[in-house]
C-alpha positions in Angstrom: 12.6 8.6 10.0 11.8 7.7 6.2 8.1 6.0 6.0 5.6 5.2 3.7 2.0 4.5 4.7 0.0 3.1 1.9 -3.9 2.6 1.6 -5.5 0.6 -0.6 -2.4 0.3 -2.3 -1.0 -0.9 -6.0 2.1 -2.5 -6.1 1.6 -4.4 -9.7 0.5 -3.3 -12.6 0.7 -6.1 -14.6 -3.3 -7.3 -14.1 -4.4 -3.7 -15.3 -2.7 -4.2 -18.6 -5.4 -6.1 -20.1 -8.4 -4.0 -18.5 -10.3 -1.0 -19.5 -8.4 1.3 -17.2 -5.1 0.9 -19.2 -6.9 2.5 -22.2 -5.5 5.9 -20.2 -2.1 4.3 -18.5 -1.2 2.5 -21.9 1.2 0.6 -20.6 2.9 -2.5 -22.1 3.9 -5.7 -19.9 7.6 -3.8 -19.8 6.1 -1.0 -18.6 4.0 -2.0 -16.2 6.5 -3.8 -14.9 9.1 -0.9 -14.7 6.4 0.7 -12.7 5.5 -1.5 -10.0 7.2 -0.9 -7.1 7.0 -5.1 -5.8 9.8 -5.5 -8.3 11.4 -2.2 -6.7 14.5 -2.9 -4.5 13.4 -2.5 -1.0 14.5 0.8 0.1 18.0 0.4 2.4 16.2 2.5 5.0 12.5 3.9 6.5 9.7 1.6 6.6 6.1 1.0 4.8 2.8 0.0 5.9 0.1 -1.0 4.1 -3.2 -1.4 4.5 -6.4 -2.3 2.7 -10.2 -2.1 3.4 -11.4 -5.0 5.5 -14.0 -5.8 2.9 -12.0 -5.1 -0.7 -11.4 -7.0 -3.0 -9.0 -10.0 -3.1 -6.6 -8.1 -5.3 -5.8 -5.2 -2.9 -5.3 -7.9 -0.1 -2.6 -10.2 -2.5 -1.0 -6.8 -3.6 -0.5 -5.2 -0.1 0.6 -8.5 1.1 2.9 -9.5 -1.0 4.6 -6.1 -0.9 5.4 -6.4 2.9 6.5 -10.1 2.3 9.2 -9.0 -0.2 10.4 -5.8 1.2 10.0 -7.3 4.8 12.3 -10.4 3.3 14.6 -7.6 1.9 15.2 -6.3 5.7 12.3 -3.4 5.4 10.6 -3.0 8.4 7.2 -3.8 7.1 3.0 -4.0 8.4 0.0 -4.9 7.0 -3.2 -4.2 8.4 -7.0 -3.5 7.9 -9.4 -0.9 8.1 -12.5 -2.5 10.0 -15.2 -2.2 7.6 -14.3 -0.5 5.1 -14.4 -0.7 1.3 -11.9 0.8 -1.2 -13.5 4.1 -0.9 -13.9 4.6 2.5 -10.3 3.1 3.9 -9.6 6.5 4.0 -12.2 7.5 6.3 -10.0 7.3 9.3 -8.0 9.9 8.5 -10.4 12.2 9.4 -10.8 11.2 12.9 -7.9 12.4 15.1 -8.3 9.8 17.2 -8.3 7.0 15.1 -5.6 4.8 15.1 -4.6 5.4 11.2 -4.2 8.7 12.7 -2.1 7.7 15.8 0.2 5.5 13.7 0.9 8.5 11.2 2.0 10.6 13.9 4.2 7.7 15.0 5.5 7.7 11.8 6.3 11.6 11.6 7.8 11.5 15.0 4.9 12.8 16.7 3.5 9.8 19.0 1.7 11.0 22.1 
């Protein structure tokens, strides 16, 4: 099985052009564009999850959202979900926890469900 699991995704780079952070990327509209996998085909196969910190920002929410709207509308089997509590930094948290169920759904993912 192809899959993607993605936390505290982003799908479009567009909005950074015009902040501080793209002093590094330096990317143009054209570029950041290129590089943002929402205006990706959907891949013809696999699926993708995403998932975002249940108290982020509204950006992460609109971004991982809208990615499983248009790959799900492209035929992509698609989720989104939260992680309870968390902030952008600590969505990851769960994958330290074997028994979480990040963790669970990864090993679904891989093939390795219990």
């Amino acid at each position: 099985m192809i899959a993607a699991y993605a936390i505290s995704g982003l799908f479009e780079l567009g909005p950074l052009v015009k902040t501080s952070i793209n002093n590094a990327l330096r990317l143009d509209d054209a570029a950041a564009r290129a590089a943002s996998p929402l205006f990706w085909r959907a891949p013809a196969r696999g699926s993708l999850d995403a998932v975002v910190g249940e108290i982020e920002s509204a950006e992460y929410f609109r971004q991982s959202r809208s990615i499983v709207e248009v790959w799900g509308k492209a035929g992509l089997p698609t989720r989104f979900g939260t992680v309870a509590g968390a902030n952008h930094f600590t969505a990851i948290a769960p994958l330290a926890d074997p028994g979480s169920p990040m963790v669970a759904r990864l090993r679904e993912l891989a093939g390795h469900a219990r």
